[in-house]
Backbone atoms as SQL, in Angstrom:
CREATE TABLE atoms (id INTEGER PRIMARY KEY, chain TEXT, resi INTEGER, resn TEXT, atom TEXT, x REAL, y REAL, z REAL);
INSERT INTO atoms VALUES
  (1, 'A', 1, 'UNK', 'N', 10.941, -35.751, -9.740),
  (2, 'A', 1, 'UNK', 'CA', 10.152, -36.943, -10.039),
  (3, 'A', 1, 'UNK', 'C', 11.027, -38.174, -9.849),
  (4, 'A', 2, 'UNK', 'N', 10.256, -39.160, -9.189),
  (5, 'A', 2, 'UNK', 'CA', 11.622, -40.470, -8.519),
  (6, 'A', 2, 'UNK', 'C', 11.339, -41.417, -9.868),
  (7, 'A', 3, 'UNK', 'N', 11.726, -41.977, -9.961),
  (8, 'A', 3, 'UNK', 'CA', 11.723, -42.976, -11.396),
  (9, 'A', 3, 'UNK', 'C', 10.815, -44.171, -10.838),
  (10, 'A', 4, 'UNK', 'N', 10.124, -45.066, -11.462),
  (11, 'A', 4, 'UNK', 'CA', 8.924, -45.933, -11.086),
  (12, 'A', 4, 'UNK', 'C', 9.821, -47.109, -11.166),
  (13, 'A', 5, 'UNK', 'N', 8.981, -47.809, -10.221),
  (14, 'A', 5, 'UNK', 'CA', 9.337, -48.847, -10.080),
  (15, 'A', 5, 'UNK', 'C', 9.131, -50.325, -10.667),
  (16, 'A', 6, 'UNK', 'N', 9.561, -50.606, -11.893),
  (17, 'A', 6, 'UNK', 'CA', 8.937, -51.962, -12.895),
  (18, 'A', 6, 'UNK', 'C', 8.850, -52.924, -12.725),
  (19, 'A', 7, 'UNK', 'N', 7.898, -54.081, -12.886),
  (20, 'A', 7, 'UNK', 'CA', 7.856, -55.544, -12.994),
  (21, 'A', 7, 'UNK', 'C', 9.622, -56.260, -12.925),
  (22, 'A', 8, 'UNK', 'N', 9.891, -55.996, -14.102),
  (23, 'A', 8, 'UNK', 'CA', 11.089, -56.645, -14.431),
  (24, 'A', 8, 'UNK', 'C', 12.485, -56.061, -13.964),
  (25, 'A', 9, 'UNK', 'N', 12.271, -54.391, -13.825),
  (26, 'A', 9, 'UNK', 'CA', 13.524, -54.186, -12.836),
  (27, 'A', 9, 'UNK', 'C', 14.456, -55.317, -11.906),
  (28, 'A', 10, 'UNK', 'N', 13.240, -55.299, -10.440),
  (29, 'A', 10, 'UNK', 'CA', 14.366, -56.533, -9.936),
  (30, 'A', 10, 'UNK', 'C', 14.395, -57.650, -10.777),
  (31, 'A', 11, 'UNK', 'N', 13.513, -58.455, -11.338),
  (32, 'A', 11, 'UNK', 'CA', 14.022, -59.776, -12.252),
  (33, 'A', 11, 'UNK', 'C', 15.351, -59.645, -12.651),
  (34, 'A', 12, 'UNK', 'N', 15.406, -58.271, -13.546),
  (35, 'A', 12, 'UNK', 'CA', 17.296, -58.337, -14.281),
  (36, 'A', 12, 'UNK', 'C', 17.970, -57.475, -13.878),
  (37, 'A', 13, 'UNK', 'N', 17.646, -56.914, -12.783),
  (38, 'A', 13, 'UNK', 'CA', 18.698, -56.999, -11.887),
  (39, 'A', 13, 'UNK', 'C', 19.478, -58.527, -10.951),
  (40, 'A', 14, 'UNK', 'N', 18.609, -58.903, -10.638),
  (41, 'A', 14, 'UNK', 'CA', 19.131, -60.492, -9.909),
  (42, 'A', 14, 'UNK', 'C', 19.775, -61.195, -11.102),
  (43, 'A', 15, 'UNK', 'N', 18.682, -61.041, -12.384),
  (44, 'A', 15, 'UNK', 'CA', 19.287, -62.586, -13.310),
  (45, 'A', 15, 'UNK', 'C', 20.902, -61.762, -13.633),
  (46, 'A', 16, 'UNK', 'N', 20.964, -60.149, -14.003),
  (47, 'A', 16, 'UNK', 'CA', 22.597, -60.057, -14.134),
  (48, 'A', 16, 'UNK', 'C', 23.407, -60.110, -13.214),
  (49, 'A', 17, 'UNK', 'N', 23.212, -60.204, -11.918),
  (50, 'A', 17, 'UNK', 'CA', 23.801, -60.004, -10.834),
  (51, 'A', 17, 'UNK', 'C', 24.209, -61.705, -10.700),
  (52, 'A', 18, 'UNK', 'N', 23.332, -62.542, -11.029),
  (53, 'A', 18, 'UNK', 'CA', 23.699, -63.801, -10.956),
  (54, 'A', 18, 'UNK', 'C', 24.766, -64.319, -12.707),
  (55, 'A', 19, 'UNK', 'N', 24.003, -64.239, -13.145),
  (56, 'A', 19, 'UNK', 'CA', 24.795, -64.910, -14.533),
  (57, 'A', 19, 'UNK', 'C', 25.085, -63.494, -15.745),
  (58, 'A', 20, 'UNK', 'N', 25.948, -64.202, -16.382),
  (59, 'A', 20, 'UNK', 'CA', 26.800, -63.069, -17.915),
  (60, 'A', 20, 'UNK', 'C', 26.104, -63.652, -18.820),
  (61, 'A', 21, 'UNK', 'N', 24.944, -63.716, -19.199),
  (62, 'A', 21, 'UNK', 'CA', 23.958, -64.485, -20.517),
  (63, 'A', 21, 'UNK', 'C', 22.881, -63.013, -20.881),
  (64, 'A', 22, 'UNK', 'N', 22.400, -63.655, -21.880),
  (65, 'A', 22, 'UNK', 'CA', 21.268, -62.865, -22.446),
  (66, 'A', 22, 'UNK', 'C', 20.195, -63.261, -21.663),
  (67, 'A', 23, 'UNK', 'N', 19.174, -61.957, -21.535),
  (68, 'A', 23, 'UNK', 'CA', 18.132, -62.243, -20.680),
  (69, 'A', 23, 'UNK', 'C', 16.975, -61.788, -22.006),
  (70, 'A', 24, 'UNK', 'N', 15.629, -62.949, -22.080),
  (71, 'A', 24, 'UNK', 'CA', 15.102, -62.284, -23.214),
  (72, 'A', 24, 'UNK', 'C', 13.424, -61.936, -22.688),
  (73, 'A', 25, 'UNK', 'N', 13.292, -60.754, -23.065),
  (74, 'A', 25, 'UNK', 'CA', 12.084, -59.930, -22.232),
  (75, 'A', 25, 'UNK', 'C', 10.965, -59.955, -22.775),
  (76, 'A', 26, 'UNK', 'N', 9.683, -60.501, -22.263),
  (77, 'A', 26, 'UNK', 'CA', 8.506, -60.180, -23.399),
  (78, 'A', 26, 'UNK', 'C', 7.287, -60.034, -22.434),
  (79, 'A', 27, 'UNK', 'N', 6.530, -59.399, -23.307),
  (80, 'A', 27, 'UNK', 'CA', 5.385, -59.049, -22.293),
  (81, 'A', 27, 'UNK', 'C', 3.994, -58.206, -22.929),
  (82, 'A', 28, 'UNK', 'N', 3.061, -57.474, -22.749),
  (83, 'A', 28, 'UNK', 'CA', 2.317, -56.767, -23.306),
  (84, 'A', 28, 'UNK', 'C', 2.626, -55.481, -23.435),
  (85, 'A', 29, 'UNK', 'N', 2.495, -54.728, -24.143),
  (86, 'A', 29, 'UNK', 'CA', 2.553, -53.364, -24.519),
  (87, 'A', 29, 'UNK', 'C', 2.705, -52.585, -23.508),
  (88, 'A', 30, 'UNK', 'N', 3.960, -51.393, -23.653),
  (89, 'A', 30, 'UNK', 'CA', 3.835, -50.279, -23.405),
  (90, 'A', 30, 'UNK', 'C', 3.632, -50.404, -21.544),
  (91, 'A', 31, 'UNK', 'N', 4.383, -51.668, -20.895),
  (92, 'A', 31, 'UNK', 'CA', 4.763, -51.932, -19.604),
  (93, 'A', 31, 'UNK', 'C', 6.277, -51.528, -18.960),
  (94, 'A', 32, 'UNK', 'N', 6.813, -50.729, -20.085),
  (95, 'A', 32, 'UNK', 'CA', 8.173, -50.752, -19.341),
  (96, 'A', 32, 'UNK', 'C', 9.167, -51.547, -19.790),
  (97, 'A', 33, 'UNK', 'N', 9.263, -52.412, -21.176),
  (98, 'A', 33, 'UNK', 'CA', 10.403, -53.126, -21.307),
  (99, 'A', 33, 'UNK', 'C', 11.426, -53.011, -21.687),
  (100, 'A', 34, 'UNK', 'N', 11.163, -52.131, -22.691),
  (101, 'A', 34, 'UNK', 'CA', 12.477, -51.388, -23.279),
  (102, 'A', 34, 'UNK', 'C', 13.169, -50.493, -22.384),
  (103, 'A', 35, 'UNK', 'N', 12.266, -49.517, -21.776),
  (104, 'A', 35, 'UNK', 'CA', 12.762, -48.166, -20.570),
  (105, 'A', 35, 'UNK', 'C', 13.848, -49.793, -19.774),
  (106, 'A', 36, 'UNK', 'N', 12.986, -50.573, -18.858),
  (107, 'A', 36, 'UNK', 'CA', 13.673, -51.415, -18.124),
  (108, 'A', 36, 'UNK', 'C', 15.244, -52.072, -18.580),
  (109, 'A', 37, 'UNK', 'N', 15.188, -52.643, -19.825),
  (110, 'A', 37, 'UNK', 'CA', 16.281, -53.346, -20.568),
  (111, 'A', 37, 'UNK', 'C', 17.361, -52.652, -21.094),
  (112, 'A', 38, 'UNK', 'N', 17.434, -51.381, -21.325),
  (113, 'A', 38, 'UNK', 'CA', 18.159, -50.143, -21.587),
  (114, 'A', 38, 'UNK', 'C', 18.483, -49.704, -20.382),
  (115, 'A', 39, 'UNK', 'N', 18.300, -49.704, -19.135),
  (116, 'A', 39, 'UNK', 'CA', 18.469, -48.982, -17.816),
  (117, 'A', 39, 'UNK', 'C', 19.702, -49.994, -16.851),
  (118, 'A', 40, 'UNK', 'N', 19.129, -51.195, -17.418),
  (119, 'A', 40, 'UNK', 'CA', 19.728, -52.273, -16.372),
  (120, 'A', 40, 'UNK', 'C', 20.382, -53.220, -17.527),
  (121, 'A', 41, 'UNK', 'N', 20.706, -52.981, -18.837),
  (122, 'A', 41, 'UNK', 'CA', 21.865, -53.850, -19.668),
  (123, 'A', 41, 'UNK', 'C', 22.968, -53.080, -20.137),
  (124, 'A', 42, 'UNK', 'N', 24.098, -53.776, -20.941),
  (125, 'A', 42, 'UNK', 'CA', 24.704, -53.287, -21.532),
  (126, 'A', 42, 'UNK', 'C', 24.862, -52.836, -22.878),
  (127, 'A', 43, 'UNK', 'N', 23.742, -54.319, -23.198),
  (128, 'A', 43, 'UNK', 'CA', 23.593, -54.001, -24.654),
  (129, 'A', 43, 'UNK', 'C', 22.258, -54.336, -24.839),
  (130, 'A', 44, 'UNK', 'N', 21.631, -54.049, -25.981),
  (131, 'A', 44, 'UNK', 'CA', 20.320, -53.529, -26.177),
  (132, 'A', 44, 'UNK', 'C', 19.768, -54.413, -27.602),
  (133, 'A', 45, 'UNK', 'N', 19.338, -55.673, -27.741),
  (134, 'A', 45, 'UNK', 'CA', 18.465, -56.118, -28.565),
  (135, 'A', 45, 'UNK', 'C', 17.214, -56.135, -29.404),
  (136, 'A', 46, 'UNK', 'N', 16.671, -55.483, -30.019),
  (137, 'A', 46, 'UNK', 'CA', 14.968, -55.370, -30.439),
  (138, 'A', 46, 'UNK', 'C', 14.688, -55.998, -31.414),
  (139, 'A', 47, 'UNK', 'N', 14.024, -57.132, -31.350),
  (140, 'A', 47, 'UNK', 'CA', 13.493, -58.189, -32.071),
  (141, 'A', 47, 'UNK', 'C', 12.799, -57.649, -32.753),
  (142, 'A', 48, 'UNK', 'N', 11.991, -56.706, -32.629),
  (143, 'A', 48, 'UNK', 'CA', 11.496, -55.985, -33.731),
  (144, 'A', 48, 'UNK', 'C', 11.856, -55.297, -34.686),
  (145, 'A', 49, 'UNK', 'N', 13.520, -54.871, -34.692),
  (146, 'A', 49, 'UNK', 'CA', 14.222, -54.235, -35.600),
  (147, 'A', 49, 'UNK', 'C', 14.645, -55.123, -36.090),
  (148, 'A', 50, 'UNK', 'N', 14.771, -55.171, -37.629),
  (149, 'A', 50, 'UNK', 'CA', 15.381, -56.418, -38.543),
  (150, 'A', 50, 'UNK', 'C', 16.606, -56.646, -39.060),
  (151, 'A', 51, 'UNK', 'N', 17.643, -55.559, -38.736),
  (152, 'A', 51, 'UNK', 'CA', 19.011, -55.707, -38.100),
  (153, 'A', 51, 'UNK', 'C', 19.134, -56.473, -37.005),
  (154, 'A', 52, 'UNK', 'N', 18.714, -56.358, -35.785),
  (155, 'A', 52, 'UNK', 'CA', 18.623, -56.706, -34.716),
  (156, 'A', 52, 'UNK', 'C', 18.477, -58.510, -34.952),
  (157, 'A', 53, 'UNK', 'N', 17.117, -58.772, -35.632),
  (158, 'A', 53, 'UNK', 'CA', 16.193, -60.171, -35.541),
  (159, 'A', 53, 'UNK', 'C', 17.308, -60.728, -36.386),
  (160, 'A', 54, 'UNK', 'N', 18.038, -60.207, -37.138),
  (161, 'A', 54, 'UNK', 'CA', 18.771, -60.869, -38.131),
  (162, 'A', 54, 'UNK', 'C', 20.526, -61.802, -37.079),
  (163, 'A', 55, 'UNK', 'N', 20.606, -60.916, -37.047),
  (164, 'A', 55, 'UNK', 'CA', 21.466, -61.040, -35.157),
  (165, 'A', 55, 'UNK', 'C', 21.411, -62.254, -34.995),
  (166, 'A', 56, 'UNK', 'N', 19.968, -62.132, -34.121),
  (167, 'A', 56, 'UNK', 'CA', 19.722, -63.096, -33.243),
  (168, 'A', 56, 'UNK', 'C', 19.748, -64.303, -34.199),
  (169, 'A', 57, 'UNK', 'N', 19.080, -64.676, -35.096),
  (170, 'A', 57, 'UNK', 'CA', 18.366, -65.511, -36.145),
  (171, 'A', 57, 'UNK', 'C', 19.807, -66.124, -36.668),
  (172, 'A', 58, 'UNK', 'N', 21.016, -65.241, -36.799),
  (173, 'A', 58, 'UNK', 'CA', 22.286, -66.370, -37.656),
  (174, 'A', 58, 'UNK', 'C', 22.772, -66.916, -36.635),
  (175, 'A', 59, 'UNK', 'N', 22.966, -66.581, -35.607),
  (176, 'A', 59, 'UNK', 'CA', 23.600, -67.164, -34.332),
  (177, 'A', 59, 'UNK', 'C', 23.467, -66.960, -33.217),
  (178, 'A', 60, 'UNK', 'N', 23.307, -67.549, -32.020),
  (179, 'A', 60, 'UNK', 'CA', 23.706, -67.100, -31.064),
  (180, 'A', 60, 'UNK', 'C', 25.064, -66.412, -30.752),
  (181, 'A', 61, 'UNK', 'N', 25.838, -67.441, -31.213),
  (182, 'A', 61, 'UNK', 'CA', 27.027, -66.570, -30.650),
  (183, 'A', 61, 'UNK', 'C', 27.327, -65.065, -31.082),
  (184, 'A', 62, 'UNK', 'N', 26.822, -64.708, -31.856),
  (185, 'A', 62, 'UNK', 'CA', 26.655, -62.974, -32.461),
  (186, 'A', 62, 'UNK', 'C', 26.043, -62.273, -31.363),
  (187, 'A', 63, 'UNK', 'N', 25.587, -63.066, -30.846),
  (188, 'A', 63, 'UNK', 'CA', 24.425, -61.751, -29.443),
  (189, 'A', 63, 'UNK', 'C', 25.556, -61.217, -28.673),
  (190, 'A', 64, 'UNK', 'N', 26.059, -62.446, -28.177),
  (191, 'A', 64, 'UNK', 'CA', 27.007, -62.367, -26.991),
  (192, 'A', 64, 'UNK', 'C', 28.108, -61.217, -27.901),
  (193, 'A', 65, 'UNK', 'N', 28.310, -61.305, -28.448),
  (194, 'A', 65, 'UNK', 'CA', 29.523, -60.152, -29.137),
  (195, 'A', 65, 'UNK', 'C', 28.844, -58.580, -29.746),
  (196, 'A', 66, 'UNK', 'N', 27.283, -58.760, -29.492),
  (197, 'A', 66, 'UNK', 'CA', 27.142, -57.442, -29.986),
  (198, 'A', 66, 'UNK', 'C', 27.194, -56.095, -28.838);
C-alpha cells in the first residue's frame, strides 16, 4: 500500500525546506493533520493537549526549545 498523498504534505515540506520556524496547521477533521505534521516535523505540538496549549500559551520561545 503506497502512502496518500495530503493537502499539506507539500505545503511543509516547502515551508521547512525554506525556513527553521513553527508551522501552525488547522483545518477540518480527520484530513490528515496530525498523520501529515508527525511525518514531515521534528517536533510535534497539539493544541488540544493541555500540556502542549500550556507551551504554547507562556511563550513562544518554549516552542522553539521543545
Amino acid at each position: 500500500m503506497t502512502a496518500r498523498l495530503r493537502l499539506y504534505d507539500r505545503v511543509l515540506q516547502d515551508h521547512f525546506a525554506r525556513h527553521r520556524q513553527m508551522a501552525w496547521v488547522s483545518g477540518p477533521r480527520q484530513v490528515g493533520k496530525t498523520t501529515t505534521c508527525r511525518m514531515e516535523g521534528t517536533d510535534y505540538l497539539n493544541w488540544d493537549n493541555a500540556d502542549d496549549r500550556r507551551l504554547i500559551c507562556k511563550r513562544l520561545g518554549n516552542v522553539a526549545l521543545a
